[in-house]
C-alpha positions as CSV (number, residue, x, y, z in Angstrom):
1,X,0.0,0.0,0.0
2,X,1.8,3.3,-1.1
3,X,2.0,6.2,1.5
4,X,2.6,8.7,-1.2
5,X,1.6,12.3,0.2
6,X,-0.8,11.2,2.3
7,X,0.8,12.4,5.5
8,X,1.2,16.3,3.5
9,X,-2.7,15.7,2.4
10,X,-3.5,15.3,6.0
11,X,-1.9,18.4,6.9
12,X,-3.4,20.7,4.2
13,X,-6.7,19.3,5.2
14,X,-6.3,20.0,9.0
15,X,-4.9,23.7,8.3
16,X,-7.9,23.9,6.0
17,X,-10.1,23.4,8.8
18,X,-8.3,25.8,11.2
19,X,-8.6,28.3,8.9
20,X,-13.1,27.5,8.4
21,X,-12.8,27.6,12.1
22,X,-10.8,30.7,12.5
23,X,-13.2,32.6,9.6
24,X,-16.4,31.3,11.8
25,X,-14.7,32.4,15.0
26,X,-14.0,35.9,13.0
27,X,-17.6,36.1,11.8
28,X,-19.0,35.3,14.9
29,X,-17.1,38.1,17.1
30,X,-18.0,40.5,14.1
31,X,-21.9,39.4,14.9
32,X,-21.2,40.2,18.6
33,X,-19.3,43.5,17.7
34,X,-22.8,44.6,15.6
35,X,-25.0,43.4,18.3
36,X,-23.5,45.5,20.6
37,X,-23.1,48.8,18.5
38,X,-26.8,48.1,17.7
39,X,-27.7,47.8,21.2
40,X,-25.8,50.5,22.7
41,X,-27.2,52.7,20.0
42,X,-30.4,52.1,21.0
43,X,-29.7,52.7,24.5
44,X,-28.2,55.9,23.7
45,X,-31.2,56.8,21.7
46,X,-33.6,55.8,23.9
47,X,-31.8,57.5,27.2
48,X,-32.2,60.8,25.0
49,X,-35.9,60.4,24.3
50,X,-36.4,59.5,27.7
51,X,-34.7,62.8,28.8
52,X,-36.9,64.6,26.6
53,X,-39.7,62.8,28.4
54,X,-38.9,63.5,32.1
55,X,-37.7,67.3,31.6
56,X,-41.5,67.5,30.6
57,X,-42.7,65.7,33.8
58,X,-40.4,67.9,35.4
59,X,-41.5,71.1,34.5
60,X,-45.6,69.9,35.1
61,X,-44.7,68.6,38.2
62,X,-43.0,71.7,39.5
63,X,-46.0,73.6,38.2
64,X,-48.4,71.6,40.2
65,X,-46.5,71.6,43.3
66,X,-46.0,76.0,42.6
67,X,-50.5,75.7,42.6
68,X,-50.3,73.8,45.4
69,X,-48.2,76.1,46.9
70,X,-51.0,79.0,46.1
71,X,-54.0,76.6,47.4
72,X,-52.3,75.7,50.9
73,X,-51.3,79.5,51.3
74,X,-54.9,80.6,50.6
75,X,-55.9,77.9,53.0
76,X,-57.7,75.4,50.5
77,X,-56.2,72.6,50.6
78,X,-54.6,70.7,53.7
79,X,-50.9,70.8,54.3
80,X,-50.8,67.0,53.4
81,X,-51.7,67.6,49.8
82,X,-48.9,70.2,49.6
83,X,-46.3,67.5,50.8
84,X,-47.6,65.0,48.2
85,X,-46.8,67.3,45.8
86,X,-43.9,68.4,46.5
87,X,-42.7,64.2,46.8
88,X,-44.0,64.2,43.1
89,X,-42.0,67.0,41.9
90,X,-39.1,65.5,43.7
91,X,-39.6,62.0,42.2
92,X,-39.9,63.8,39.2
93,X,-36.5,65.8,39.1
94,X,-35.1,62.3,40.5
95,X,-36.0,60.4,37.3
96,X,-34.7,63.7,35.5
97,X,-31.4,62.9,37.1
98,X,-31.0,59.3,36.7
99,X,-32.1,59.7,33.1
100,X,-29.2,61.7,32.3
101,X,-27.0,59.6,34.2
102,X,-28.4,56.6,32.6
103,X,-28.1,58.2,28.8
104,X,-24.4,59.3,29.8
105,X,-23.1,55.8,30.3
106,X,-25.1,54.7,27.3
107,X,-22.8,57.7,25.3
108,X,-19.9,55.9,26.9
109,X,-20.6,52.9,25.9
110,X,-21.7,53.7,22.3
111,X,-18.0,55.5,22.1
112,X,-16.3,52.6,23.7
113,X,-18.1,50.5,20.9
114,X,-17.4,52.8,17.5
115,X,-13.9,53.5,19.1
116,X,-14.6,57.0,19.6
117,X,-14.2,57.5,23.4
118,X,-10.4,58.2,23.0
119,X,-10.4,60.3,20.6
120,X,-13.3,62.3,22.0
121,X,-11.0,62.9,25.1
122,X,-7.8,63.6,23.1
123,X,-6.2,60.8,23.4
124,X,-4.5,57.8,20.9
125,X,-3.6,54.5,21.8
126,X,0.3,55.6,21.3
127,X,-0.6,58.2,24.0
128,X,-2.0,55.5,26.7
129,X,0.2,52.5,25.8
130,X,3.0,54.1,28.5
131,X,0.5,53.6,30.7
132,X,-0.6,50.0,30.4
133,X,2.7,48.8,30.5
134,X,3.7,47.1,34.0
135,X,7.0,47.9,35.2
136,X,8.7,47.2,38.6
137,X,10.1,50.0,40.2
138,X,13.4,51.2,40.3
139,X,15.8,51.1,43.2
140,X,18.9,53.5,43.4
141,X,21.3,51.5,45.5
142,X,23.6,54.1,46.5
143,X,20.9,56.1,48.1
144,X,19.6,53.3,49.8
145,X,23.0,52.3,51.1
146,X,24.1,55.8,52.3
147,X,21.4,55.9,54.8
């Protein structure tokens, strides 16, 4: 029985599979990379729209709590009603708050994904690669000795 090439055929055909492999393995971290730019993108829009939305529950909260104000000063309603509104308007300016925070992270992230955030803050990778490097520190012995 000849042996011929048959070990080199083996070869090619398992590097031929490693590469499949490696070109699924690429395609599926591309997939991942586009499901996260979609997602953060729609986080980011969404955290913008719901800005939009609580700035406006904002400024009708603070107007209820400003008639409520006028009512309990003209002695028409109790001072309990006045204290409920003024939790609503805080509730309100609360969600405000955590809105913004909420739609600033989703920025971040969205940057972090399009590989924007550096250079949105003036920075390269040249520029932080010092800074990622682990180094041990430096001793000078002579100053250590003359003491």
């Amino acid at each position: 029985m000849p042996w011929g090439f048959r070990d080199a055929r083996a070869r090619a055909r398992k590097a031929k599979r490693a590469v499949e492999s490696a070109t699924l393995q690429l395609y599926n971290i591309k997939q991942e990379k586009a499901l996260a730019a979609r997602k953060a993108w729609r986080s980011a829009s969404a955290g913008f729209k719901r800005i939009e939305v609580t700035r406006a529950s904002v400024l009708l909260n603070e107007e209820a709590f400003e008639q409520e104000r006028a009512r309990y000063g003209s002695g028409l309603v109790p001072y309990r009603s006045l204290l409920e509104a003024q939790r609503d308007y805080d509730r309100a300016k609360s969600n405000y708050l955590q809105s913004i925070i909420e739609t600033l992270r989703a920025t971040v992230r969205l940057s972090r994904v399009d590989g924007t955030l550096l250079a949105r803050n003036g920075l390269d990778w040249n520029a932080v690669e010092p800074y990622t490097q682990l180094t041990a520190p430096t001793v000078d012995l002579d100053s250590v000795s003359a003491k």
